[in-house]
N, C-alpha and C positions, 0 to 999 in steps of 0.2 A: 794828333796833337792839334789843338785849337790854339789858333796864331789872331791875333787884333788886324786880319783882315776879311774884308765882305765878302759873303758866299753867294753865289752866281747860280739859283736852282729856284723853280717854279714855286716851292715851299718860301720861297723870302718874296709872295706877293703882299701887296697893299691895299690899302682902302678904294688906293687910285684903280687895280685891275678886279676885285672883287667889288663892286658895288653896288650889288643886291644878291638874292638868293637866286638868283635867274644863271649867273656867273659862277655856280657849282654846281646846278638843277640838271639832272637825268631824268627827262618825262618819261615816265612806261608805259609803252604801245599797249594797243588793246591784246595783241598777239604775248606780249610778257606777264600782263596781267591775267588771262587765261592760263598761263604756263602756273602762276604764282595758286589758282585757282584749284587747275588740278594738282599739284601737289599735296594742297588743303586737303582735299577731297581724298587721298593716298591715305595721310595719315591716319585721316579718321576714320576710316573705311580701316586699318587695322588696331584701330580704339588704343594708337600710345600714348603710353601721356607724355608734355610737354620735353620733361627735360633730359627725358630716354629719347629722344630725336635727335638724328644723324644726316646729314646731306646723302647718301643715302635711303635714309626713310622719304625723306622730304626731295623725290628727284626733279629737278630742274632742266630742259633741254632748249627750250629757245633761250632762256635767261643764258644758259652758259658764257655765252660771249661776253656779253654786256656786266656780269661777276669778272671775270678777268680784267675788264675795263676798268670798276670799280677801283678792284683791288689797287690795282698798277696807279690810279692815282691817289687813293689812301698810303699806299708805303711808298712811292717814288717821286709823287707830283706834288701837285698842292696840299694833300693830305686831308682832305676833306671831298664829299659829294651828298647833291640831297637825291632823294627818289622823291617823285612827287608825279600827280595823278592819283595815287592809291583811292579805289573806293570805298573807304569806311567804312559809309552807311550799309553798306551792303551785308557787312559783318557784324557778327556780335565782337564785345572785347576781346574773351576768350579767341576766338576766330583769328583775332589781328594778332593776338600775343602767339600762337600756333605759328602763323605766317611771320613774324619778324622773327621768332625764334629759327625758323628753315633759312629763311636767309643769312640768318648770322651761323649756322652750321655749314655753311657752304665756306665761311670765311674764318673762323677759327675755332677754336671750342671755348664755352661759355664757362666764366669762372664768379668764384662766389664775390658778391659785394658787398655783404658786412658778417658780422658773427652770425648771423641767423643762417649764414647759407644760400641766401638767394641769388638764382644766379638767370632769373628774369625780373629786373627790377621793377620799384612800382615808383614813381616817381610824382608823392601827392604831398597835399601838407596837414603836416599832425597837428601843426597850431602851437607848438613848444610844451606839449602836456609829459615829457621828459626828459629831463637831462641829457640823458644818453643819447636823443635821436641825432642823426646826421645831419652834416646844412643843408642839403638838399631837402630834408623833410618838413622842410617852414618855408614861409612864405616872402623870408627879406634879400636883400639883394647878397648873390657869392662874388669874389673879386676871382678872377681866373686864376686860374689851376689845372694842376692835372692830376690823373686817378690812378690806378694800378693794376693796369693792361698793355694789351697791345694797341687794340682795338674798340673804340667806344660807338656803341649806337645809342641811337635817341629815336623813337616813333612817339610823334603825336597822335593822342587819341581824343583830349577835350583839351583847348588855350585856356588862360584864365580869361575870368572877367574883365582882367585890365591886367595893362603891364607883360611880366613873364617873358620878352625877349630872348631870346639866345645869344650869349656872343660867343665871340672865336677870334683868335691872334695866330698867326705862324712862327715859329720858332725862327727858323731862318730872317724873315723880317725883322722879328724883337731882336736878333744877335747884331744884324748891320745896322740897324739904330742904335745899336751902344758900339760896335765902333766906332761908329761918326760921333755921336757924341756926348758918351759917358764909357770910355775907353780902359780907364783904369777901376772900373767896377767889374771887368771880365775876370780878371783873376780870381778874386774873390768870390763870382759866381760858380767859376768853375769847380773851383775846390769845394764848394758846398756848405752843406750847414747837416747839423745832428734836427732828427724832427722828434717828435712827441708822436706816440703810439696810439694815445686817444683812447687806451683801455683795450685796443682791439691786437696786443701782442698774444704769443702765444707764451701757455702757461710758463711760469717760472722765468720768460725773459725780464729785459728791462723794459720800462715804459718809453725809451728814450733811446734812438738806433745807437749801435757803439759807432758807428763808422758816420764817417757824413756825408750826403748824398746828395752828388755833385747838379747844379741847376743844370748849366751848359755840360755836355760832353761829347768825343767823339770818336765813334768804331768804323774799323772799315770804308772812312770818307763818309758814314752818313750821320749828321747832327742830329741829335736829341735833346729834350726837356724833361724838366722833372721839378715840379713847383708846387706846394702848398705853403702860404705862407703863415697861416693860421697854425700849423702846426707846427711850425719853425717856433716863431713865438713861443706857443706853450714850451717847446727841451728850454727854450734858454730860460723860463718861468723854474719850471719843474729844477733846473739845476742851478736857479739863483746868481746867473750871471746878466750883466750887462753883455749887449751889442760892442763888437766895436766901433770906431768911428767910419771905419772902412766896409765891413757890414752892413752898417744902419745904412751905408751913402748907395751900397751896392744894391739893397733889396728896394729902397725909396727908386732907385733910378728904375731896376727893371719894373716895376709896377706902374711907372709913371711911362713908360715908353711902350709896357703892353695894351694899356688901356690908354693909349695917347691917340691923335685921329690918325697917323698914317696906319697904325698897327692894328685897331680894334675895329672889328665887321662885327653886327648886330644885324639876327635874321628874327621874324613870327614865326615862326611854325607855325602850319597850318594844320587839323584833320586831316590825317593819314603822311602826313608828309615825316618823309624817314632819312634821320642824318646819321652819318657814317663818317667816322674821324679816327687818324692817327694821334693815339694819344701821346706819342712821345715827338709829334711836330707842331700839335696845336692844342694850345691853352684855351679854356672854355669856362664860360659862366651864366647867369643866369640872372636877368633884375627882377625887381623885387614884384610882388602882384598882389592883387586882391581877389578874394575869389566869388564866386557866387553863390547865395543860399542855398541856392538846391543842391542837394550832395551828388545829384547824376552831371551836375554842370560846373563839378569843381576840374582846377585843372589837375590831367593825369597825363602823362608818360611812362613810355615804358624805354628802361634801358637794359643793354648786354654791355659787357664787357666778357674782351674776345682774346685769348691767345690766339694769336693769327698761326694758320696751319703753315704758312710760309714768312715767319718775324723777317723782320730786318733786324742790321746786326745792334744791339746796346752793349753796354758796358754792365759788369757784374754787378756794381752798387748804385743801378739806376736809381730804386724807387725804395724808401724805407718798408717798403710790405712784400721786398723780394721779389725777383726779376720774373714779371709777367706772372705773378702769382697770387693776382687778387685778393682779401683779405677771410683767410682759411675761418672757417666755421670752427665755431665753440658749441660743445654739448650743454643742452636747457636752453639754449637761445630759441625764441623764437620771430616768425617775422611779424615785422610790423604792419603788413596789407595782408588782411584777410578778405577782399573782395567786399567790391558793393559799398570801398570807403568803410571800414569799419576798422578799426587798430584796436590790435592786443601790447601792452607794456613791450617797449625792445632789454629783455628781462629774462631772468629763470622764471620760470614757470611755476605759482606756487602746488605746492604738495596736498 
């Protein structure tokens, strides 16, 4: 039960204890990065491919510690860590996408991120050439939110030309900045809102969750998030209702107090540099970029989302796309990166 008092846990830091990326930065020793190397060399040396890879295929033995350590501040601490050193240049794409893919099987299993099924993401910009594409897939600024995992990674492969930040907010922090003060906006958060499916329900549901799905909640003493507000919007569109005044005041406050300056940390990514976050403690976004003509010097990322092998505890109606259950593939869908920058329609496939 969530009470209108502050939570006392390393996840309710501030600007004031993170501020920079240096304050959540795990450098890897040359001896980790060897470890990361032979792995590499594992897999490919039995030619699997990508997403038939198991932390078992991909074995890891000096990392072992330093994954536990991860972990343990991903689901207990601050909920967030970067890896950084990684060398890049050394790799092809493919190569990095192999290696963030092993490490994210050490930490949960990889689920899909849109109706196409992909479930190593490609994280470029399409330029708005469909409707249908994701906000991730253009180039303007996202207001924070959160996705439909346990677990989110992020590996930088190329920045943009300009712009393109990362941020990040703590649940715990955002929660004691609206007791102190916007207090009477908790209830309302807790209890939730109905979201808009965005097309991406499964066949024959509604577009629009039955249930509503609570922002704050809390299992077992550990607090969680659950925030897109973009898609809030669209149910109350789609079902032709106004806000209420209590709504409008509660989602205006959390948005103003996540992207406020005690709450909101803003990281570059660097080449090769690899973030690793609890999605159900820390809200995330992305400003807006420009990118560069060359199509090998646009910005790309790659992202997992992770059921973590060991979740912490949520509540049943965390997330309108179902608990830790990423957003299930549809047949004809295909993806939208087909390498090299080139995009096919996020569409059925004509005949």
């Amino acid at each position: 039960m969530l009470t209108k008092t502050k939570i006392d846990h390393p996840n309710a830091w501030t600007t004031d204890s993170v501020c920079s990326k240096s304050d959540v930065a795990y450098p890897l020793s040359k001896m980790e990065l060897a470890d990361l190397d032979q792995a590499l060399c594992t897999v490919k040396a039995h030619g699997l491919d990508l997403e038939s890879i198991t932390a078992r295929d991909f074995p890891l033995t000096v990392l072992s510690p330093a994954l536990m350590q991860w972990l343990h501040e991903i689901q207990e601490r601050k909920g967030l860590i970067l890896l950084s050193g990684f060398p890049i240049d050394h790799y092809s794409k493919e190569d990095c996408g192999l290696i963030f893919w092993g490490i994210g099987a050490h930490m949960g299993q990889a689920q899909s991120q849109s109706l196409a099924g992909d479930r190593l993401g490609h994280v470029v910009n399409l330029g708005g050439k469909n409707a249908r594409y994701r906000a991730y897939q253009n180039s303007t600024e996202l207001a924070l939110h959160t996705d439909a995992t346990d677990i989110v990674g992020m590996m930088c492969l190329t920045p943009a030309k300009e712009g393109g930040l990362s941020g990040y907010a703590a649940a715990a922090a955002i929660y004691n900045e609206l007791v102190e003060n916007y207090p009477d906006a908790l209830a309302t958060l807790c209890e939730g809102f109905h979201y808009h499916l965005f097309g991406e329900q499964a066949e024959g549901e509604s577009p629009i969750t039955e249930q509503k799905v609570p922002v704050f909640s809390m299992k077992d003493g550990y607090l969680s998030i659950s925030y897109l507000r973009s898609y809030i919007e669209m149910a109350f569109a789609e079902q032709g209702k106004e806000k209420t005044p209590a709504e409008q005041d509660a989602l205006d406050a959390l948005d103003k107090v996540a992207h406020g300056p005690r709450c909101y940390q803003q990281f570059m990514l660097a080449p090769g540099d690899i973030l690793l976050f609890n999605n159900y403690t820390v809200l995330h976004n992305r400003t807006a970029f420009a990118d560069d003509d060359d199509p090998d010097k646009r910005r790309h990322m790659l992202r997992l989302w992770l059921r973590a092998h060991k979740p912490r505890p949520i509540v049943d109606d965390i997330s309108a796309f179902g608990k830790r259950a990423g957003i299930a593939k549809q047949a004809g869908r295909a993806s939208v990166y087909q390498g090299a920058l080139e995009y096919e329609e996020y569409a059925v496939p004509k005949s």
